[in-house]
C-alpha positions as CSV (number, residue, x, y, z in Angstrom):
1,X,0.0,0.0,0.0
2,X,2.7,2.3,0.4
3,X,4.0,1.5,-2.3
4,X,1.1,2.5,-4.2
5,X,0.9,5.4,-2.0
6,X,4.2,6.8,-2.1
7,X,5.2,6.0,-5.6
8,X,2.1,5.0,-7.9
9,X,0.1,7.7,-7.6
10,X,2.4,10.8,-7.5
11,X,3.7,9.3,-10.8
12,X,0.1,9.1,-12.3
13,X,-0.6,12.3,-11.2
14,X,2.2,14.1,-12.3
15,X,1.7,12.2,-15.9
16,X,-1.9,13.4,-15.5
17,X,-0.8,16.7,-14.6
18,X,-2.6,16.8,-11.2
19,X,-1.8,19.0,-8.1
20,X,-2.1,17.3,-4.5
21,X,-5.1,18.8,-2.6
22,X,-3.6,19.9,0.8
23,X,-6.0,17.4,3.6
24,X,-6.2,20.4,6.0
25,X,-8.2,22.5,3.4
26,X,-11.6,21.9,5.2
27,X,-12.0,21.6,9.2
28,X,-14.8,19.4,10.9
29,X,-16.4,21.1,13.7
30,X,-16.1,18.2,17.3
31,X,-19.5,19.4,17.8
32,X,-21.8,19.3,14.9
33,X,-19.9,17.7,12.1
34,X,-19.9,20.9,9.9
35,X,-17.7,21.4,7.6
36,X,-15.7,24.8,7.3
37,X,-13.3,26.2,4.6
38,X,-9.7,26.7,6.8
39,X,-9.4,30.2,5.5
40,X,-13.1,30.9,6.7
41,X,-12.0,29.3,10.2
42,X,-8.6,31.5,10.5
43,X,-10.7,35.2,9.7
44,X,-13.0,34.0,12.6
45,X,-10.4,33.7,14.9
46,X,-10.7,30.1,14.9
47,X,-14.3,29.9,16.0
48,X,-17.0,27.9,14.5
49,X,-19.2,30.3,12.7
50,X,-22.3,28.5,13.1
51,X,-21.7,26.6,16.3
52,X,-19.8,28.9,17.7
53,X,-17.3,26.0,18.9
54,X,-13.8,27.6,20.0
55,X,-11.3,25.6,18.1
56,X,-7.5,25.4,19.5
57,X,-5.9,28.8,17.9
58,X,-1.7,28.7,16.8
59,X,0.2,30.8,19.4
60,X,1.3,33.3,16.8
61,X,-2.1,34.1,15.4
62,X,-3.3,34.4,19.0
63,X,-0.8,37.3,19.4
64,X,-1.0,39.1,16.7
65,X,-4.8,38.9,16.8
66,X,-4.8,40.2,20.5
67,X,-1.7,43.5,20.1
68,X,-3.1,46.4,18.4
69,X,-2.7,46.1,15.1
70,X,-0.9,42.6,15.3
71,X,2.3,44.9,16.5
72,X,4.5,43.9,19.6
73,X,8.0,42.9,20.4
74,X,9.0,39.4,20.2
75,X,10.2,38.7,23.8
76,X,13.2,36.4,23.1
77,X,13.5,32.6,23.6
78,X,15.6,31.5,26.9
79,X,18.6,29.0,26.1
80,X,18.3,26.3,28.7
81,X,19.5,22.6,28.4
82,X,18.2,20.2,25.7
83,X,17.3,16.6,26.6
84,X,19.3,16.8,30.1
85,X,17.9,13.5,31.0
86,X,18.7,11.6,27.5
87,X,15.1,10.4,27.3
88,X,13.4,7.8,24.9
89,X,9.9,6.4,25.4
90,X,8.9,5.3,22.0
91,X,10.7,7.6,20.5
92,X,13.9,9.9,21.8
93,X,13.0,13.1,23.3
94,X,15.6,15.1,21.3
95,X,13.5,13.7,17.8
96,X,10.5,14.6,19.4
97,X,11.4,18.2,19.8
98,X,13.1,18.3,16.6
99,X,9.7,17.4,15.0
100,X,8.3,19.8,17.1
101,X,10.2,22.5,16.3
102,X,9.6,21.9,12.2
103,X,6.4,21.3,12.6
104,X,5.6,24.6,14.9
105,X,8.5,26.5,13.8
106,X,9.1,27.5,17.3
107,X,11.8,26.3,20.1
108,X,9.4,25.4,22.3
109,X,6.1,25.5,23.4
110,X,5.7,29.0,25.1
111,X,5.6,32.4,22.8
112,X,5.0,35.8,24.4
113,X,5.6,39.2,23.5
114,X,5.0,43.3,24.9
115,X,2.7,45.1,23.0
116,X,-0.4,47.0,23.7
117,X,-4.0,45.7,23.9
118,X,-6.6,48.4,23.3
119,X,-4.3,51.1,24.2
120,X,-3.3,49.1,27.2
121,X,0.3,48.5,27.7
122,X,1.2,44.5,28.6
123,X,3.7,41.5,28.3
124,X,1.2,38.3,26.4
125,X,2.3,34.6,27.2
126,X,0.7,31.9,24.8
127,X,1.1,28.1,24.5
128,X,1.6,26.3,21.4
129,X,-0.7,23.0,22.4
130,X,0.4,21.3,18.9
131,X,4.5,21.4,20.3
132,X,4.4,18.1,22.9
133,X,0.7,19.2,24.1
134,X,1.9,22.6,25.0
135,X,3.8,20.4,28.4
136,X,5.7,22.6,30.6
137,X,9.1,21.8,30.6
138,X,12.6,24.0,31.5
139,X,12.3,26.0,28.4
140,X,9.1,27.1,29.2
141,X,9.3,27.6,32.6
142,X,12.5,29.7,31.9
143,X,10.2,32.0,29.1
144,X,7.6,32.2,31.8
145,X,9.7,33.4,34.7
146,X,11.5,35.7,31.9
147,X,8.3,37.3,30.9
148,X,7.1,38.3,34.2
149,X,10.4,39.8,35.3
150,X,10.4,42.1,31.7
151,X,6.5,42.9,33.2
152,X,8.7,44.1,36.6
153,X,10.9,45.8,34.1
154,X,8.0,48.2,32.0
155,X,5.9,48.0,35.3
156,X,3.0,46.7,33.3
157,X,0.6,43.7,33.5
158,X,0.8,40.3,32.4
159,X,-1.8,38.2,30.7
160,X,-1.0,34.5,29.9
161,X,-2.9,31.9,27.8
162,X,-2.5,28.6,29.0
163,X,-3.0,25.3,26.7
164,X,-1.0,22.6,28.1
165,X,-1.7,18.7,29.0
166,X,0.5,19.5,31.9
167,X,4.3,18.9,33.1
168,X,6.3,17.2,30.4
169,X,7.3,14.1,31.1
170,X,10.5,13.6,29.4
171,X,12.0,16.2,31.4
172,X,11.0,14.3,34.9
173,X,12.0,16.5,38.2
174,X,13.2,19.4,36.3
175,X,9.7,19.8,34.3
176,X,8.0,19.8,38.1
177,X,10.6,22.4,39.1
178,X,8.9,24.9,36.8
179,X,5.4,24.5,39.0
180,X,7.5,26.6,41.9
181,X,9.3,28.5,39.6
182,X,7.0,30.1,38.3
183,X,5.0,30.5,41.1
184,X,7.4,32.7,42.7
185,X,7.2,34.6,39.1
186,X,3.9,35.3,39.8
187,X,4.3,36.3,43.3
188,X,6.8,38.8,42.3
189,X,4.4,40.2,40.3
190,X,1.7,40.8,43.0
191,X,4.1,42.5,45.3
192,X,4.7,45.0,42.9
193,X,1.0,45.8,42.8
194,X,1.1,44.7,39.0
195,X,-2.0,42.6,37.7
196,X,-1.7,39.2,36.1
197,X,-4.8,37.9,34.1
198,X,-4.8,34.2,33.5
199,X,-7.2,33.1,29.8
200,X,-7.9,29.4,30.4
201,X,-8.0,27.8,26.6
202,X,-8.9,24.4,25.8
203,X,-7.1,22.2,27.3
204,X,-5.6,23.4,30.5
205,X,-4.7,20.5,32.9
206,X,-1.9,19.0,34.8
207,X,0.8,20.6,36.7
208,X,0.0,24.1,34.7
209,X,-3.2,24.4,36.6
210,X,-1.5,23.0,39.4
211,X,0.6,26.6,39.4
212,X,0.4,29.7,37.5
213,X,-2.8,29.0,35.6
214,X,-4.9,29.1,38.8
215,X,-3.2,32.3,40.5
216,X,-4.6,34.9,38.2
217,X,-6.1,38.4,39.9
218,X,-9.0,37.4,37.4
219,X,-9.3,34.3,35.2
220,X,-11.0,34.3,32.2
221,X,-11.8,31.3,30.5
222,X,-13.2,30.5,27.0
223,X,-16.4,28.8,25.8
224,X,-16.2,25.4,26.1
225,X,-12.6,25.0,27.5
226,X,-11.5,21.9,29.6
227,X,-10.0,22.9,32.9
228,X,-8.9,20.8,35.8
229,X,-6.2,18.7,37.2
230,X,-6.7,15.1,36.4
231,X,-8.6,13.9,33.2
232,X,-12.5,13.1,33.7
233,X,-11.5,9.3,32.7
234,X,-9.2,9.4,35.1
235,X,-11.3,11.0,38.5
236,X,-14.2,8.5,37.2
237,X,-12.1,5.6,37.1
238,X,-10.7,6.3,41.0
239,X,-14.1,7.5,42.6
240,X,-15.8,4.5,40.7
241,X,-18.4,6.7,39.8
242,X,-20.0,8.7,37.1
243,X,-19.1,12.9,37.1
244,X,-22.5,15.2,35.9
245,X,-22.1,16.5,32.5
246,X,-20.0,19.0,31.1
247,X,-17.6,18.1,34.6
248,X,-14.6,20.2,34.2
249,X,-15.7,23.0,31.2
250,X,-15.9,26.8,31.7
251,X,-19.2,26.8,32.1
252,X,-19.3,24.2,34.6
253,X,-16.1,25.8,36.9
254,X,-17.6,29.6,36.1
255,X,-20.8,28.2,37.6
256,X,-19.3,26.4,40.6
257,X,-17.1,29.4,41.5
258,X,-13.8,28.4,39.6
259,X,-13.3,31.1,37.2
260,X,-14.9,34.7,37.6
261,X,-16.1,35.3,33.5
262,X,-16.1,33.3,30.8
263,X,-15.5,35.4,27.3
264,X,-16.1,34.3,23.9
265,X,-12.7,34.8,22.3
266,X,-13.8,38.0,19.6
267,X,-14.4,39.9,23.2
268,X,-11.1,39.2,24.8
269,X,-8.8,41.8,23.8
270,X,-11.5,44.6,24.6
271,X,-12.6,42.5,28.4
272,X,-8.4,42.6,29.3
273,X,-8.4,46.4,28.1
274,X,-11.3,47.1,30.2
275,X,-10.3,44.9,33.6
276,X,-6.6,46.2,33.5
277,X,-7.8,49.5,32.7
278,X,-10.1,49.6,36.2
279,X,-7.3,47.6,38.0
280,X,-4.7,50.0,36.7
281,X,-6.9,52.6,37.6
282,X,-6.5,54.3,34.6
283,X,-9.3,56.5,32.4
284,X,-11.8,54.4,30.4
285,X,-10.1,56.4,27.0
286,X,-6.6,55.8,28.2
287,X,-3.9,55.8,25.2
288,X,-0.3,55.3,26.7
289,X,2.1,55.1,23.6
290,X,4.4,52.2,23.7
291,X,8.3,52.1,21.7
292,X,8.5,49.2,20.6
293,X,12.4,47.4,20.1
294,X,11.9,45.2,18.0
């Protein structure tokens, strides 16, 4: 079959004169079956349109949909040790990021940048879920803890976008140092009187909500997300019982007392302007310009 696959039918084709038909062309909605044109999918912000359903959204087009006018400085990627425990599952860890890295065309799974937001001056963290299940590992600990000390440094909020399956594996201990790490990040942050805004996406689970993902001033979360700790599969299987439904989505935690909003994701950028605005007790038509470096 592969055969067939690989050899036979790129030969016909090109005899034929035929052009491959990229397979990501159309996207099937998890919650009605539609069928949407990808194009049509990325100039809705990766929503839906006629369910509405929040689809995962690429770390880079989350940024430059959420800085005015897509425009902000790329906060650099921290060097930190590659593979320091020589790991192999299935598969070695160092092929696994390499893949990664080609496939996402980033080092690793956390992107963030200083920009402004409606006028509002702030440092963005996002994770990329398609690099290792956006895990948390040394690398993006290291861009975490560096993004809230440049917040210290411009004495401006931070807003951060979890998607993450948790604490990455392959990295052992050193992934679960990042949970205090970070934590400390954070606390730095409130001691400075400085606000940090936490944007639950879909998924956000594991040791990231275990840490910085649960110690937001105010956390937003998006229709529809997953939140929690442990997989539903895996609290049913220990409790030996069966959890109500929709256990562990926005709606459920906003209702329960978990998270304080949830947002639909067109009304982020203008909800963070607003909330910052009144924590920052700045005026409603506040316009603070921002030099960017880069």
């Amino acid at each position: 079959m592969n055969w067939i696959t690989n050899y036979v039918r790129p030969k016909i084709n090109s005899m034929l004169g035929r052009r491959e038909v990229p397979e990501n062309l159309w996207i099937k909605c998890p919650e009605t079956g539609e069928m949407v044109f990808h194009k049509d999918l990325e100039e809705n912000k990766w929503v839906i349109p006629a369910s509405g359903f929040h689809m995962k959204m690429p770390a880079k087009a989350r940024l430059a949909d959420l800085f005015d006018g897509g425009v902000y400085e790329n906060l650099p990627q921290p060097k930190v040790a590659q593979d320091p425990l020589k790991f192999r599952d299935s598969k070695k860890y160092a092929d696994r990021l390499k893949d990664s890295r080609t496939k996402t065309e980033q080092e690793d799974t956390i992107l963030a940048g200083l920009g402004q937001v409606k006028g509002v001056k702030l440092v963005a963290v996002v994770h990329e879920f398609n690099f290792i299940g956006g895990s948390l590992g040394m690398a993006a600990g290291e861009a975490i803890v560096k993004a809230a000390e440049r917040a210290l440094a411009e004495r401006c909020p931070l807003v951060i976008f979890p998607a993450s399956g948790g604490a990455r594996m392959q990295e052992g201990i050193l992934s679960l140092m990042q949970l205090p790490r970070t934590t400390v990040a954070i606390d730095m942050l409130k001691e400075a009187g400085l606000p940090y805004i936490v944007v639950l996406t879909n998924p956000t689970t594991g040791g990231v909500t275990a840490s910085y993902a649960m110690l937001g001033d105010v956390h937003i979360a998006e229709p529809g997300a997953e939140i929690g700790f442990a997989g539903k599969r895996v609290i049913e299987q220990t409790l030996r019982e069966k959890l109500p439904e929709g256990f562990q989505t926005s709606e459920y935690l906003l209702e329960h007392g978990m998270v304080d909003m949830v947002v639909k994701r067109h009304d982020i950028a203008q909800t963070l302007a607003t909330l910052l605005k009144i924590m920052l007790k700045q005026p409603a038509n506040a316009d603070q310009p921002l030099a960017l470096t880069a």
